[in-house]
MILOTI-426755 format. One record per residue: residue number from 0; residue in three letters; x, y negated, z negated of N, C-alpha, C in turn. Coordinates in nm, 3 decimals. Example, Ala and Ser with C-alpha at 12.3 -4.5 7.8 and 13.67 -1.06 7.14 Angstrom:
REM residues 2
<node><num>0</num><residuo>ALA</residuo><n_u>1.319</n_u><n_v>0.569</n_v><n_w>-0.780</n_w><ca_u>1.230</ca_u><ca_v>0.450</ca_v><ca_w>-0.780</ca_w><c_u>1.320</c_u><c_v>0.330</c_v><c_w>-0.780</c_w></node>
<node><num>1</num><residuo>SER</residuo><n_u>1.285</n_u><n_v>0.225</n_v><n_w>-0.708</n_w><ca_u>1.367</ca_u><ca_v>0.106</ca_v><ca_w>-0.714</ca_w><c_u>1.290</c_u><c_v>-0.003</c_v><c_w>-0.787</c_w></node>
END
This chain:
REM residues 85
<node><num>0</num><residuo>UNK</residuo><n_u>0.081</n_u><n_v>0.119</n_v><n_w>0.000</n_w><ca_u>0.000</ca_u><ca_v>0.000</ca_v><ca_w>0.000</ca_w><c_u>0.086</c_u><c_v>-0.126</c_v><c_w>0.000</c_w></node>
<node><num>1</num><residuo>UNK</residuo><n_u>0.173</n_u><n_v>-0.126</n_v><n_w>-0.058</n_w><ca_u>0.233</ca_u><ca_v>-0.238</ca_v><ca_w>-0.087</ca_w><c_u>0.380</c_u><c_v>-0.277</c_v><c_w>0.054</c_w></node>
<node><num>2</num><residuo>UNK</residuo><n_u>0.398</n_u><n_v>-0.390</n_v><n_w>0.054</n_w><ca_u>0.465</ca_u><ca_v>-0.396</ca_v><ca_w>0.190</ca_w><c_u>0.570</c_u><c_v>-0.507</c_v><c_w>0.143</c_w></node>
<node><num>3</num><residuo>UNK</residuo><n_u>0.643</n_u><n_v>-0.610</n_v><n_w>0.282</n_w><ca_u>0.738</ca_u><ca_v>-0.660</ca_v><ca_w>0.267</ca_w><c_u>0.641</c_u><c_v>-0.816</c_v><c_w>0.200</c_w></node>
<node><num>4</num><residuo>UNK</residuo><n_u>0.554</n_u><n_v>-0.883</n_v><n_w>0.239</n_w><ca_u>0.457</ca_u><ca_v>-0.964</ca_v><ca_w>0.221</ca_w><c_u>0.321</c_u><c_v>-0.908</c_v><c_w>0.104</c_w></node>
<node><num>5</num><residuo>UNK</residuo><n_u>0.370</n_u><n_v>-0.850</n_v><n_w>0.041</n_w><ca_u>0.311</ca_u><ca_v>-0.806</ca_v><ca_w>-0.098</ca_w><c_u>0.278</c_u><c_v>-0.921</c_v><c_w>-0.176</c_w></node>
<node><num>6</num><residuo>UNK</residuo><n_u>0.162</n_u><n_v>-0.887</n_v><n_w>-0.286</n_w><ca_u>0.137</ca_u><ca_v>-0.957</ca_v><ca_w>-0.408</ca_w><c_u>0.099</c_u><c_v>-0.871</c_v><c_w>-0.530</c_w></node>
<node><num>7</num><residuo>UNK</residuo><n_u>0.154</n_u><n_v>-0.966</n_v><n_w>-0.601</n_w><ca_u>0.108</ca_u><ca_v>-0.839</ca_v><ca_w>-0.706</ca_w><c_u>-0.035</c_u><c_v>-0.928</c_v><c_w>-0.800</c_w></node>
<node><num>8</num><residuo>UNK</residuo><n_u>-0.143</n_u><n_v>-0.792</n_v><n_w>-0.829</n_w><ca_u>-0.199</ca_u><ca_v>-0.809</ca_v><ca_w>-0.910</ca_w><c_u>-0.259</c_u><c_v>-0.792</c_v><c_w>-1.035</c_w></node>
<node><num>9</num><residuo>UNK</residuo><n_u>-0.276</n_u><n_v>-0.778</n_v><n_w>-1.074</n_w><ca_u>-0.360</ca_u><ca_v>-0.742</ca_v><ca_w>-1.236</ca_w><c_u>-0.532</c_u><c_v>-0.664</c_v><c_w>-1.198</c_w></node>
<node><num>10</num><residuo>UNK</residuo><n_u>-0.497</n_u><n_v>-0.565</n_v><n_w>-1.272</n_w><ca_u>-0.641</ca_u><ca_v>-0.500</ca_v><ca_w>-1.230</ca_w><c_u>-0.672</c_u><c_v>-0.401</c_v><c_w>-1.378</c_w></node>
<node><num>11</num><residuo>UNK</residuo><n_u>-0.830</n_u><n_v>-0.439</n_v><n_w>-1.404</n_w><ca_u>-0.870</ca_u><ca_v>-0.381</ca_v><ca_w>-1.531</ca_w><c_u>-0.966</c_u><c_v>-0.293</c_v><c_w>-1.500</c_w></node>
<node><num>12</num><residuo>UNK</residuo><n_u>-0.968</n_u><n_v>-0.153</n_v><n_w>-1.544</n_w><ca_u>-1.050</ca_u><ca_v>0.001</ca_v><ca_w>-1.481</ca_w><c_u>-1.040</c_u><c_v>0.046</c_v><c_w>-1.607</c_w></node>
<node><num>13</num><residuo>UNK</residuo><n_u>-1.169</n_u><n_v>0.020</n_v><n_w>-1.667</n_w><ca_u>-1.234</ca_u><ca_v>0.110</ca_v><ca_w>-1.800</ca_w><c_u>-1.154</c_u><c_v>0.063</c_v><c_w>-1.919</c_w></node>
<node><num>14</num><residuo>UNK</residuo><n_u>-1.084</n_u><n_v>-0.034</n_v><n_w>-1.920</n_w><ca_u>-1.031</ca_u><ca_v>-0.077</ca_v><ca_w>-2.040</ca_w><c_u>-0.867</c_u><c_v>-0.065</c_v><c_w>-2.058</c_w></node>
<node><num>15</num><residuo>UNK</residuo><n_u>-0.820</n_u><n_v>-0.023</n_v><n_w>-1.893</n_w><ca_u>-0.694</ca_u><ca_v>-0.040</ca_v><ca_w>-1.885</ca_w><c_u>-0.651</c_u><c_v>-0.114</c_v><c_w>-1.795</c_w></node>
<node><num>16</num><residuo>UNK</residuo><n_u>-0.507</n_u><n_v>-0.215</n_v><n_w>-1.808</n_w><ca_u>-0.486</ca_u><ca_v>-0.273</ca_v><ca_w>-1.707</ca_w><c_u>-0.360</c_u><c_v>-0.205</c_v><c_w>-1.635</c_w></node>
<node><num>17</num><residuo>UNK</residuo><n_u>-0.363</n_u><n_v>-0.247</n_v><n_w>-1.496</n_w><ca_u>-0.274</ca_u><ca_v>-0.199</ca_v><ca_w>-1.409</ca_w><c_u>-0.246</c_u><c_v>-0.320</c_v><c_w>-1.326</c_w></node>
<node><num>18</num><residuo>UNK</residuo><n_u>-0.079</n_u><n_v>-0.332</n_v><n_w>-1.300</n_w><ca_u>-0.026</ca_u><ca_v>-0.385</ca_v><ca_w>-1.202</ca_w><c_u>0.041</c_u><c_v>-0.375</c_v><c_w>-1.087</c_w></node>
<node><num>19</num><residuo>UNK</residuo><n_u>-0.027</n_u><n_v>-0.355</n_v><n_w>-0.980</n_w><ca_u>0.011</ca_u><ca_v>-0.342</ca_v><ca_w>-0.820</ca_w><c_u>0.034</c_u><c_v>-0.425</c_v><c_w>-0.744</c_w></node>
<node><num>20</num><residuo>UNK</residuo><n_u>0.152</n_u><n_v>-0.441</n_v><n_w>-0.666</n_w><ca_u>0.157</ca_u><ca_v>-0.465</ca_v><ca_w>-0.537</ca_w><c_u>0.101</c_u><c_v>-0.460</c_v><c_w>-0.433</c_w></node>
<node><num>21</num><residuo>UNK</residuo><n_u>0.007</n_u><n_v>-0.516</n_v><n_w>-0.324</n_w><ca_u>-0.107</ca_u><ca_v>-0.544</ca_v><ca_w>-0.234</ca_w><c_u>-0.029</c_u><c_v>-0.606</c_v><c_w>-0.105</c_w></node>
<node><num>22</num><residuo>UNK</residuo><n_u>-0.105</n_u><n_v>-0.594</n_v><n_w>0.023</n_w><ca_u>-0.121</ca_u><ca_v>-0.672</ca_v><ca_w>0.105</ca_w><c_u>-0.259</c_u><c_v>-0.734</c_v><c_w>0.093</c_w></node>
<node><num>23</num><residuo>UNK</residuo><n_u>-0.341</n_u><n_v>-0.652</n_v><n_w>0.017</n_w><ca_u>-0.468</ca_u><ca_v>-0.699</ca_v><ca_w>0.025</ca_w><c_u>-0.531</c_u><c_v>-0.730</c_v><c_w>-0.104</c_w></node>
<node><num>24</num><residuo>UNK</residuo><n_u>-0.514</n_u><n_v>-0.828</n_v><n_w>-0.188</n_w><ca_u>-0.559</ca_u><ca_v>-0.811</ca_v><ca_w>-0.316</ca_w><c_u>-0.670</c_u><c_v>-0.849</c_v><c_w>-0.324</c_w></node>
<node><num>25</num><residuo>UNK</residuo><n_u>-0.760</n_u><n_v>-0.889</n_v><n_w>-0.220</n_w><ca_u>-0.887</ca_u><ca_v>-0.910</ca_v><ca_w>-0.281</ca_w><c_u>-0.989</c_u><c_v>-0.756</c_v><c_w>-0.263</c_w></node>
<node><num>26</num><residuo>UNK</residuo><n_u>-0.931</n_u><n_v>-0.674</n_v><n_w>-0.154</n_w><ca_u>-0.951</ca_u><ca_v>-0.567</ca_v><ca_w>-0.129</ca_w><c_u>-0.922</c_u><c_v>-0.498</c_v><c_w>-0.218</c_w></node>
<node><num>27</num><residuo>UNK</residuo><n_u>-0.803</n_u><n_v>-0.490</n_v><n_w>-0.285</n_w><ca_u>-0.771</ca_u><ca_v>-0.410</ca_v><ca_w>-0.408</ca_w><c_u>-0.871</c_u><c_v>-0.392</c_v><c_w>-0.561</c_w></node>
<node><num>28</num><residuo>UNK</residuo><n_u>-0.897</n_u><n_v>-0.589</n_v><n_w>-0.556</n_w><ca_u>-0.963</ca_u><ca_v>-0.596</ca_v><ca_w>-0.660</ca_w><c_u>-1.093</c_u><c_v>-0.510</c_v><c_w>-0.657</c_w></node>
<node><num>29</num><residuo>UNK</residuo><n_u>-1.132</n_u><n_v>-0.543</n_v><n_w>-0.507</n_w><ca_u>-1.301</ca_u><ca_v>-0.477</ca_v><ca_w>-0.508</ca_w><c_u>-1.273</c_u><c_v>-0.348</c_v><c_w>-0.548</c_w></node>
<node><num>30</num><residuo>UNK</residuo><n_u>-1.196</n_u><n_v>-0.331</n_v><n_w>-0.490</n_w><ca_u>-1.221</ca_u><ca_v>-0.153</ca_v><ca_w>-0.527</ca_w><c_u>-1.150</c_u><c_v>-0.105</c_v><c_w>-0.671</c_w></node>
<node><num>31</num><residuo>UNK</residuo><n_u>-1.134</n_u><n_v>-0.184</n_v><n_w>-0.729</n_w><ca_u>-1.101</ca_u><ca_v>-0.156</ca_v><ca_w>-0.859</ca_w><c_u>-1.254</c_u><c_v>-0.192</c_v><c_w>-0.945</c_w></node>
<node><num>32</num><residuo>UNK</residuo><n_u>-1.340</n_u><n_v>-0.302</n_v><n_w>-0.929</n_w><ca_u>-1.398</ca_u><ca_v>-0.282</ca_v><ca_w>-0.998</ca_w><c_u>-1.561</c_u><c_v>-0.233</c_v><c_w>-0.955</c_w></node>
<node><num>33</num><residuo>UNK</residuo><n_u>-1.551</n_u><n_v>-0.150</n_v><n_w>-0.822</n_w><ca_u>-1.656</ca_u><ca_v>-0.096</ca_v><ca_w>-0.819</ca_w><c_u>-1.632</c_u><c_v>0.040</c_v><c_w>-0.873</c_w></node>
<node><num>34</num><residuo>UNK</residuo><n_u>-1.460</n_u><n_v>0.113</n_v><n_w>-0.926</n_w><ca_u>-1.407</ca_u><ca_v>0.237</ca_v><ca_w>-0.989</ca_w><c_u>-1.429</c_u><c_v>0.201</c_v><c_w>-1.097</c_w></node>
<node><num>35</num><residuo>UNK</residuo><n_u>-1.434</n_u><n_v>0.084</n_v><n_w>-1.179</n_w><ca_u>-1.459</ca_u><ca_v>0.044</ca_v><ca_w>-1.311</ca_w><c_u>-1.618</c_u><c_v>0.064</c_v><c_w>-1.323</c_w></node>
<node><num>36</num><residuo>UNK</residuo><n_u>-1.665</n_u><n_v>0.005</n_v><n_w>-1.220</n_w><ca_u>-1.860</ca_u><ca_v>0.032</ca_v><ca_w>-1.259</ca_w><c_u>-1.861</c_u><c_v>0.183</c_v><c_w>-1.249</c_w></node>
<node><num>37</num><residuo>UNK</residuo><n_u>-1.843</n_u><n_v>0.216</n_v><n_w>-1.185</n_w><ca_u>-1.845</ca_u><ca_v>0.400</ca_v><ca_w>-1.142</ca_w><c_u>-1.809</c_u><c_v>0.417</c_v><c_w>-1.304</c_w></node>
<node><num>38</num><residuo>UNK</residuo><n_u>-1.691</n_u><n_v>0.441</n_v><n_w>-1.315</n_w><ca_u>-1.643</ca_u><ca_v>0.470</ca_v><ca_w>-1.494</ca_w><c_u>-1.746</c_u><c_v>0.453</c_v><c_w>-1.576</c_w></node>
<node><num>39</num><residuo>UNK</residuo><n_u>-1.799</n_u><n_v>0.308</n_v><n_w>-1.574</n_w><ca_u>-1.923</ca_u><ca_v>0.273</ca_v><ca_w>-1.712</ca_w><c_u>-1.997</c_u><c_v>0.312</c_v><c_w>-1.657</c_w></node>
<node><num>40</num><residuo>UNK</residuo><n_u>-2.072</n_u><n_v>0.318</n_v><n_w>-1.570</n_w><ca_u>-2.194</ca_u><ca_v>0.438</ca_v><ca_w>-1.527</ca_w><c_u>-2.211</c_u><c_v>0.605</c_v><c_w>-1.538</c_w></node>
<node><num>41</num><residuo>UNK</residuo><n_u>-2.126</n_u><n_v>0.621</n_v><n_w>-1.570</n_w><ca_u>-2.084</ca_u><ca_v>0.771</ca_v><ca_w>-1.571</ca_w><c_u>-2.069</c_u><c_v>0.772</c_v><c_w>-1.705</c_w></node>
<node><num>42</num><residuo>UNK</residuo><n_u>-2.014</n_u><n_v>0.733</n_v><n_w>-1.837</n_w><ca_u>-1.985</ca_u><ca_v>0.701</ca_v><ca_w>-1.952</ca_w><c_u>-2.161</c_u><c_v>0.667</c_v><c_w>-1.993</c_w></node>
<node><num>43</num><residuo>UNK</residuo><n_u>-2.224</n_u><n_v>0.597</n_v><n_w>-1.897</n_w><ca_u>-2.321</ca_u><ca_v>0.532</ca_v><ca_w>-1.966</ca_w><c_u>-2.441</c_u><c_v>0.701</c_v><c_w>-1.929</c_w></node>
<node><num>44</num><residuo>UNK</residuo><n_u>-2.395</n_u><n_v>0.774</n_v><n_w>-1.845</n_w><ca_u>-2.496</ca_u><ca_v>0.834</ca_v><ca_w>-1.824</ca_w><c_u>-2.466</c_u><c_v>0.962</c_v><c_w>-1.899</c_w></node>
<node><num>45</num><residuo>UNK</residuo><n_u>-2.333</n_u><n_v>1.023</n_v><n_w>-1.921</n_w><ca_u>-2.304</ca_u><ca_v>1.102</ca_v><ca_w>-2.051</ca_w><c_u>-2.252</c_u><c_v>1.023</c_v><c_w>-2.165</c_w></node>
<node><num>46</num><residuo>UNK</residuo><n_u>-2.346</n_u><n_v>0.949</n_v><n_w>-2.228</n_w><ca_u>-2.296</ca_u><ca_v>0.894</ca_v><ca_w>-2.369</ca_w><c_u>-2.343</c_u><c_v>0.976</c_v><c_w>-2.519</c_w></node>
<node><num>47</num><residuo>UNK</residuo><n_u>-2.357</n_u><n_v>1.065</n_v><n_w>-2.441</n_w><ca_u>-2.320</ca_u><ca_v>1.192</ca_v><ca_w>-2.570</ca_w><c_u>-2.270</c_u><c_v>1.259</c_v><c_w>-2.544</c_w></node>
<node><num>48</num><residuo>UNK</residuo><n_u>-2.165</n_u><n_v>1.283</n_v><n_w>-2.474</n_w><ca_u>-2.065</ca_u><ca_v>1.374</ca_v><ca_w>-2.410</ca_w><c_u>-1.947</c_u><c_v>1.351</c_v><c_w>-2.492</c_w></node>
<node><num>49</num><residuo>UNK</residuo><n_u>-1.916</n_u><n_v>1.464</n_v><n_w>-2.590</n_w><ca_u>-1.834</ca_u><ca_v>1.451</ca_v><ca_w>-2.695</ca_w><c_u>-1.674</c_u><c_v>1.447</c_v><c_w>-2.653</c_w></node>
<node><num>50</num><residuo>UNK</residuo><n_u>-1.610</n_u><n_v>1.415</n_v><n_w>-2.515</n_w><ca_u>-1.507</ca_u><ca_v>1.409</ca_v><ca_w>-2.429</ca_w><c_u>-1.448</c_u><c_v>1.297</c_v><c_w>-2.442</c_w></node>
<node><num>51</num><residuo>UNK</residuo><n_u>-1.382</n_u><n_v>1.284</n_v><n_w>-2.374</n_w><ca_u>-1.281</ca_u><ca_v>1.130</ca_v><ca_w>-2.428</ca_w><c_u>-1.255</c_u><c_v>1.083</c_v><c_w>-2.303</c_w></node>
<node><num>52</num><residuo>UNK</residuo><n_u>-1.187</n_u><n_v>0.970</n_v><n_w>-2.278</n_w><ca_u>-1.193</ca_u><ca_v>0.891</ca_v><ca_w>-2.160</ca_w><c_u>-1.122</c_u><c_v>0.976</c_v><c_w>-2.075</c_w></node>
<node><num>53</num><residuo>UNK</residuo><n_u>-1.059</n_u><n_v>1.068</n_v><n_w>-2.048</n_w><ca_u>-1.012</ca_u><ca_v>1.105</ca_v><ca_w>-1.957</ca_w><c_u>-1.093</c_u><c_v>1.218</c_v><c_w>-1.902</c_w></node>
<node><num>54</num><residuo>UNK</residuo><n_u>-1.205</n_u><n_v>1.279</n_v><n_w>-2.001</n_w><ca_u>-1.303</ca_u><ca_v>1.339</ca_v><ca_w>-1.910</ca_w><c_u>-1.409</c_u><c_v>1.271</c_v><c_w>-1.853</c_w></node>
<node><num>55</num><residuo>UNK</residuo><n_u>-1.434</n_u><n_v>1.155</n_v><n_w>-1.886</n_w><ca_u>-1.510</ca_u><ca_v>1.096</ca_v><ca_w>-1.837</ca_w><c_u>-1.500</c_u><c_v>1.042</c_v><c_w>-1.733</c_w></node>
<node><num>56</num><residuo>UNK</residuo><n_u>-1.362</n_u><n_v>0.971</n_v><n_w>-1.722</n_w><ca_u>-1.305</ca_u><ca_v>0.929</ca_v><ca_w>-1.552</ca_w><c_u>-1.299</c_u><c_v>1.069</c_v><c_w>-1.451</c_w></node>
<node><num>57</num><residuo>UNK</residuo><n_u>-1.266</n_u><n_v>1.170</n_v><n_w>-1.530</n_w><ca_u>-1.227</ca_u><ca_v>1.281</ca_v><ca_w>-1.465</ca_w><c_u>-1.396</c_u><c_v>1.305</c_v><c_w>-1.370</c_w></node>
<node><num>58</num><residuo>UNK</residuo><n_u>-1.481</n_u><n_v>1.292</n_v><n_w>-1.473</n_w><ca_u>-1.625</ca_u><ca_v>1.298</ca_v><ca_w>-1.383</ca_w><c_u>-1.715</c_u><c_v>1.178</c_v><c_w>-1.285</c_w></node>
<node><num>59</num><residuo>UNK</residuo><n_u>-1.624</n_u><n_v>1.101</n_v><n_w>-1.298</n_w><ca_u>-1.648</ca_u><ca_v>0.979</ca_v><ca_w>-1.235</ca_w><c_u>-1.594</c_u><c_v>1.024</c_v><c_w>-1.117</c_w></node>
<node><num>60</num><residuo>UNK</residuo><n_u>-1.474</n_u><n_v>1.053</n_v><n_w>-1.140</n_w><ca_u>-1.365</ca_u><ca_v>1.137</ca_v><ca_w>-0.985</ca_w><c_u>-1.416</c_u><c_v>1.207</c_v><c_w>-0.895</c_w></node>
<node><num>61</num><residuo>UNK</residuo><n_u>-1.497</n_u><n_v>1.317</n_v><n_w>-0.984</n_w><ca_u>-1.608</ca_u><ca_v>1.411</ca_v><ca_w>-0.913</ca_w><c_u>-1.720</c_u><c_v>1.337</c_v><c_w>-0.810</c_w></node>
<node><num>62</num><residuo>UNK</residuo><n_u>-1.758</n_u><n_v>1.282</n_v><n_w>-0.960</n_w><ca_u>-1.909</ca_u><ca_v>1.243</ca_v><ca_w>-0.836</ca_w><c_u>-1.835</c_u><c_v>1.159</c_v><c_w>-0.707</c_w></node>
<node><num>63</num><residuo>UNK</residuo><n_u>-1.760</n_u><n_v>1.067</n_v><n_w>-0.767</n_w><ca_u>-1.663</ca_u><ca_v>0.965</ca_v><ca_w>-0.605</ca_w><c_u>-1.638</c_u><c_v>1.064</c_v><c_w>-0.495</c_w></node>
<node><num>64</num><residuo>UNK</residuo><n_u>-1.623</n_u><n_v>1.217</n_v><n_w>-0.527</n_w><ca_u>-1.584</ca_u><ca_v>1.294</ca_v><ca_w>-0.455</ca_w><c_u>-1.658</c_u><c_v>1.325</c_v><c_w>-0.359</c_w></node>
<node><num>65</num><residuo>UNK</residuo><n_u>-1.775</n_u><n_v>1.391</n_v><n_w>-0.458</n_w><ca_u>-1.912</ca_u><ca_v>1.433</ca_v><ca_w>-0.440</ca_w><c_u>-1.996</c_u><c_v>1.340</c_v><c_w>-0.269</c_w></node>
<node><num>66</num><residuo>UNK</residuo><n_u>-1.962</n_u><n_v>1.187</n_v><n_w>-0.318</n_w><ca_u>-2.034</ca_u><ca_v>1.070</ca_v><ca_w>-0.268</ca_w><c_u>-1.951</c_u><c_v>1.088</c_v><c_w>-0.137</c_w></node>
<node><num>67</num><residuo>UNK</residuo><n_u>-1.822</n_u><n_v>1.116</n_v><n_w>-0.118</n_w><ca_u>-1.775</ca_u><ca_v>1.097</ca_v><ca_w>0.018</ca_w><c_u>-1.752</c_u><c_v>1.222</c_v><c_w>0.077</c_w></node>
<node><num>68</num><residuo>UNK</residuo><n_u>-1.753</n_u><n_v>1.310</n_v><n_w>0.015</n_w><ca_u>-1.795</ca_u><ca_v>1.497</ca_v><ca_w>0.107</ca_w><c_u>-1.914</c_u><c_v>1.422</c_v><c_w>0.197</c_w></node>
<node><num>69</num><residuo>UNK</residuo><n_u>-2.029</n_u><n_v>1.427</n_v><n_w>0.092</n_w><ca_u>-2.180</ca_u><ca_v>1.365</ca_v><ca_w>0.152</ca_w><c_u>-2.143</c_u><c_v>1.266</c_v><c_w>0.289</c_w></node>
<node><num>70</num><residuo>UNK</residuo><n_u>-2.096</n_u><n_v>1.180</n_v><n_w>0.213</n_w><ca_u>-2.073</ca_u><ca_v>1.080</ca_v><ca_w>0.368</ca_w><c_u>-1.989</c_u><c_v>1.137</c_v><c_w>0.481</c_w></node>
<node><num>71</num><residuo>UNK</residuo><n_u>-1.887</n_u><n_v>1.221</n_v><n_w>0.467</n_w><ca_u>-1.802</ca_u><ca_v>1.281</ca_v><ca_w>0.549</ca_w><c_u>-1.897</c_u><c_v>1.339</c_v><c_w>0.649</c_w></node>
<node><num>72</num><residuo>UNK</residuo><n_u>-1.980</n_u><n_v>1.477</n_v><n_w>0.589</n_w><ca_u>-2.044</ca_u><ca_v>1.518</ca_v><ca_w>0.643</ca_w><c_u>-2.160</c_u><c_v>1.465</c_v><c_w>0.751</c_w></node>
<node><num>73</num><residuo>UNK</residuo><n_u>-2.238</n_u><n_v>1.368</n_v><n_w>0.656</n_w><ca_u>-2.314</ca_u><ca_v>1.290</ca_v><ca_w>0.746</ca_w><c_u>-2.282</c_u><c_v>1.253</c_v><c_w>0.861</c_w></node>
<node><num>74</num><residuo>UNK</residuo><n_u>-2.139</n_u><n_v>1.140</n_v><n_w>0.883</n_w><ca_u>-2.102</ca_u><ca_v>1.095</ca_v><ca_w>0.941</ca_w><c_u>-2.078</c_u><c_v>1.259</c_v><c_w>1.114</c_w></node>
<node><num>75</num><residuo>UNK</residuo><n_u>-1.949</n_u><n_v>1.330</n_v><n_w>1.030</n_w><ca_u>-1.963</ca_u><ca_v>1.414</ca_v><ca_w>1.150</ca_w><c_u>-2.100</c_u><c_v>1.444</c_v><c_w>1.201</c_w></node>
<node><num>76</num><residuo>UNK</residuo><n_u>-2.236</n_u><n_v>1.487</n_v><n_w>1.179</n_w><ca_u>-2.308</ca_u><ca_v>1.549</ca_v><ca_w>1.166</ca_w><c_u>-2.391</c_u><c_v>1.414</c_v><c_w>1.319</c_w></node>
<node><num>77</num><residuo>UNK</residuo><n_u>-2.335</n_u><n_v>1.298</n_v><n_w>1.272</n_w><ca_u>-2.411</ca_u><ca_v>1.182</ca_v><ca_w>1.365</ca_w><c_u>-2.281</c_u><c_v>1.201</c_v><c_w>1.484</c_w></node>
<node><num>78</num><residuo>UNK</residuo><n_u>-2.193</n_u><n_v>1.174</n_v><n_w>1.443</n_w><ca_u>-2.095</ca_u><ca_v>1.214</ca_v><ca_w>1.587</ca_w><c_u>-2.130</c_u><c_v>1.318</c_v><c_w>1.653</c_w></node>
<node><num>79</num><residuo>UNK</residuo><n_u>-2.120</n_u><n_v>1.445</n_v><n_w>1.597</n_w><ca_u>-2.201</ca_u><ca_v>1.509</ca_v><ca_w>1.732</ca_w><c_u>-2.363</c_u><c_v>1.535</c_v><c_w>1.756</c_w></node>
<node><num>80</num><residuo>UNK</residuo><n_u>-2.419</n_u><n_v>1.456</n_v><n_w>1.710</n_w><ca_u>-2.530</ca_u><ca_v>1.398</ca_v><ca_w>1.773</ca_w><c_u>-2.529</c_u><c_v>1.290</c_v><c_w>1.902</c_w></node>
<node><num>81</num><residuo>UNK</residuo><n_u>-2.461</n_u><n_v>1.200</n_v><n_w>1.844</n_w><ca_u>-2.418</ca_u><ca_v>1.096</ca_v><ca_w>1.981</ca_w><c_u>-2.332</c_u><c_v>1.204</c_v><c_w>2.071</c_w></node>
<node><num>82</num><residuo>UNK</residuo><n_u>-2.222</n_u><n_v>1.268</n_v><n_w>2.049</n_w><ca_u>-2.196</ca_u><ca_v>1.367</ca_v><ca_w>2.182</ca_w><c_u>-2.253</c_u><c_v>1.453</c_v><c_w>2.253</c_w></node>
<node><num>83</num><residuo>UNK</residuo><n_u>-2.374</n_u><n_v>1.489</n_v><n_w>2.217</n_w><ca_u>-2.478</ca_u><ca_v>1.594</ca_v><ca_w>2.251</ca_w><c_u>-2.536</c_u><c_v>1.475</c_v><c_w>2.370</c_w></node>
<node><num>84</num><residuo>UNK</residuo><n_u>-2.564</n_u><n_v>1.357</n_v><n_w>2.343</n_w><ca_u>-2.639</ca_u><ca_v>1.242</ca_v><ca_w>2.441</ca_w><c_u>-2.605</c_u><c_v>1.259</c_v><c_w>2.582</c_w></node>
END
């Protein structure tokens, strides 16, 4: 990610911060804190899940996973639809 025209930024995901190097830091940011909403949504939806933050990101990981198999698939599934045309 990071290049000769880099920046570095500050980025906070579930209560930790991290500092990276970017070409794109506003790109970076987004996607840091739509992984941070993912985190508290997932936390918020097992909040009796007697696990600790690292199973909880760990299931956040999943479903992120989960969400782009789904789209993967979709996506091929419309490509060869348009090639069938």
């Amino acid at each position: 990610m990071a290049e000769k025209n880099s920046e570095r930024v500050t980025l906070e995901i579930y209560g930790a911060t991290y500092h990276l190097k970017t070409n794109e830091p506003e790109y970076l940011k987004q996607l840091a804190a739509t992984l941070d909403k993912k985190i508290r949504d997932t936390a918020q939806q097992y909040k009796f899940f007697s696990g600790g933050n690292n199973q909880i990101v760990m299931l956040a990981a999943l479903q992120i996973l989960d969400d782009y198999t789904k789209l993967q698939k979709d996506y091929a599934e419309l490509v060869s639809l348009l090639d069938d045309k």
